[in-house]
N, C-alpha and C positions, 0 to 999 in steps of 0.2 A: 452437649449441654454446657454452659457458661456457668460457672459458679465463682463466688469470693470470698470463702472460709478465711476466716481474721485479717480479710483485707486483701487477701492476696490472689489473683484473678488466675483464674484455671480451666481450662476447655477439656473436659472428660467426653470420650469418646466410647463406643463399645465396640471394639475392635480388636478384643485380643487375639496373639497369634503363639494360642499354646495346642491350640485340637481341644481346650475345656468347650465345657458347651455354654458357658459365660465368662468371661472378660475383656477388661478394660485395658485402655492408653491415658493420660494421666500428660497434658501439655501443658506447659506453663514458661514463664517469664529467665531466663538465664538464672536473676538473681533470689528467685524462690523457689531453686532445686533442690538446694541444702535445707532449706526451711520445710519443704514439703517431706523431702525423705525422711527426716526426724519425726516428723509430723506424724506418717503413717509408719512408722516402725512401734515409736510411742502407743499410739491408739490401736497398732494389729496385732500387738505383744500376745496382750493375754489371751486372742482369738487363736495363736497359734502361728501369728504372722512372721515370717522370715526371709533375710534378702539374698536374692540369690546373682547370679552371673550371664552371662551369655551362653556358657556352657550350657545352662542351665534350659534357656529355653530353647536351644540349639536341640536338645532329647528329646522336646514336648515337640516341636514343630515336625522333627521330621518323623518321630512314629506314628504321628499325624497323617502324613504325605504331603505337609506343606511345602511350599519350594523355599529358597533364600535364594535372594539377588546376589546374581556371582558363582552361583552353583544349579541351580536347576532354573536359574530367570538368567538369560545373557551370560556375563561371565565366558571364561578361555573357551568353551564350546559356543557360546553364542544361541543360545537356547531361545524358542521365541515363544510365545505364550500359548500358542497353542499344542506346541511340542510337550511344552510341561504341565498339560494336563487342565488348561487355565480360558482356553480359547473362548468361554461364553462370557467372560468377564470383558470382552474385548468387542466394545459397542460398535460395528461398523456403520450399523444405520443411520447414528449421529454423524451431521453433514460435515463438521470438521472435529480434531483434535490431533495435536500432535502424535506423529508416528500414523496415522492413519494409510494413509498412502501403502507406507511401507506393510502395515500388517495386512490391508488388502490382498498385498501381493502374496504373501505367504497364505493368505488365504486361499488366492485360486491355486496356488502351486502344489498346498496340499500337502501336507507335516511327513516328512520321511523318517521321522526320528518320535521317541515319545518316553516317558520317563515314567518307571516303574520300581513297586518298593516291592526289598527282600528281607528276611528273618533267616538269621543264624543262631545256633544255640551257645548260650553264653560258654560254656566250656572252649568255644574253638577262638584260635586265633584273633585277636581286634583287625578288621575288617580295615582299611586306610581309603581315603579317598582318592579317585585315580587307579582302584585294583581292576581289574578285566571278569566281566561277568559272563562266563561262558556255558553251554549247555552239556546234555549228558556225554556227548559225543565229542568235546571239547571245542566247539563250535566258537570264536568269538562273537557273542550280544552286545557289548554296549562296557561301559565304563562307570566303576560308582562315583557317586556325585556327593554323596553322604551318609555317614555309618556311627548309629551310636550305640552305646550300651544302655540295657533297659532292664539292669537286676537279672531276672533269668533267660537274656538273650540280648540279641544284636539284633538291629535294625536298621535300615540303610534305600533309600535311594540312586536310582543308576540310571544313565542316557543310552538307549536301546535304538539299535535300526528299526523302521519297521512300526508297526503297529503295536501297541500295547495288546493290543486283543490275542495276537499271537502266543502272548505269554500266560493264562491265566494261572487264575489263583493254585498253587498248589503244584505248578511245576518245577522240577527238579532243576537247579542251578549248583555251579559254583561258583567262589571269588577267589581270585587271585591277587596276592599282591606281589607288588613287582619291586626289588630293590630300589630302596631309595635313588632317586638321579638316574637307574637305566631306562629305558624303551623296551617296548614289546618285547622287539625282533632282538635288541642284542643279549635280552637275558636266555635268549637257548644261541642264540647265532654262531656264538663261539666257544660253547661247554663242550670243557673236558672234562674224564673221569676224575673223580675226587667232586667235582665243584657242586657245591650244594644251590639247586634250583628251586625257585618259588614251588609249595604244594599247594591246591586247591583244597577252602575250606567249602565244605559241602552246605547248599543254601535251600532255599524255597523261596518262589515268587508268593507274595501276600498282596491283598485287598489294596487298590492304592490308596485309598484314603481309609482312616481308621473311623468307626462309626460304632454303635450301640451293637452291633450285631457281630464283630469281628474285636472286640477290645478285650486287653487282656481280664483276665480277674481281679477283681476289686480285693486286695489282699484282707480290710476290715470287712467284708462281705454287702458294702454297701451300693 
């Protein structure tokens, strides 16, 4: 919707990308960015309103299961939409739009890969993006894409061979992280005695997207 609060012209969308089950996108003109942010800090004060960061919505999105472009959309893996969990948002039937061709392709080709979200218990280790998700047997799965903390746990995203289905809800994972700047292979490749190697913090596959039925508890009980 169009609006022009004291003149100043603004396109509100309902589009937020926190996993709340209402918000908004808030577009407007370069030079009534500063005007608007005052605006609604002003007016959201006494409801409780405060601003926050990237950081910020970086926690809501991915306890979510939402993806980020550059990490579970395209990005160093190259992630295609329907790997990430996204595929019906992807109109083929419509006779043209850019990229179509190409996601045709991946269409009849058939997703080899697929991205699914884990929980750690806040006590263990911060989870790093890029650690190795591997199973009980130490099997390498997949690689996380993103891991945040959520008060009493971690939370996180990983790119998985294979079918998502393979993994459901409730199976026993770990995450590895792997020294900053080495590879897989050469953090055992060349260990000698003394050298301290990555340990596996112990995980669980969770729900990929967060919903009414799988949300944490509402700490005010509401």
């Amino acid at each position: 919707v169009e609006v022009a609060p004291e003149g100043h012209q603004l396109l509100i969308a309902r589009t937020g990308y926190t996993g709340e089950p209402m918000g908004y996108e808030i577009y407007s003109a370069a030079p009534d960015a500063a005007w608007l942010w005052s605006r609604l800090l002003d007016l959201g004060r006494p409801l409780g309103l405060l601003p926050c960061g990237l950081a910020s919505r970086d926690s809501t999105r991915t306890e979510a299961g939402l993806p980020l472009y550059g990490h579970e959309l395209a990005g160093p893996h190259e992630v295609n939409p329907y790997e990430a969990g996204f595929g019906s948002y992807v109109k083929l039937h419509k006779t043209f739009f850019i990229g179509r061709s190409a996601c045709r392709q991946v269409y009849l080709d058939r997703p080899t890969r697929s991205v699914v979200r884990f929980q750690v218990d806040e006590s263990a280790r911060p989870i790093r993006d890029g650690a190795l998700m591997v199973d009980r047997n130490g099997t390498l799965l997949g690689r996380v894409t993103s891991s945040v903390s959520l008060g009493g746990s971690q939370v996180g995203l990983a790119l998985v061979d294979g079918d998502a289905e393979a993994l459901p809800a409730g199976t026993a994972i770990a995450l590895v992280n792997l020294p900053r700047g080495v590879g897989p292979q050469a953090a055992w490749a060349d260990a000698k005695p003394g050298d301290r190697l990555p340990l596996g913090v112990s995980g669980r596959i969770v729900p990929r997207f967060l919903s009414r039925d799988n949300a944490p508890p509402d700490p005010e009980g509401e």
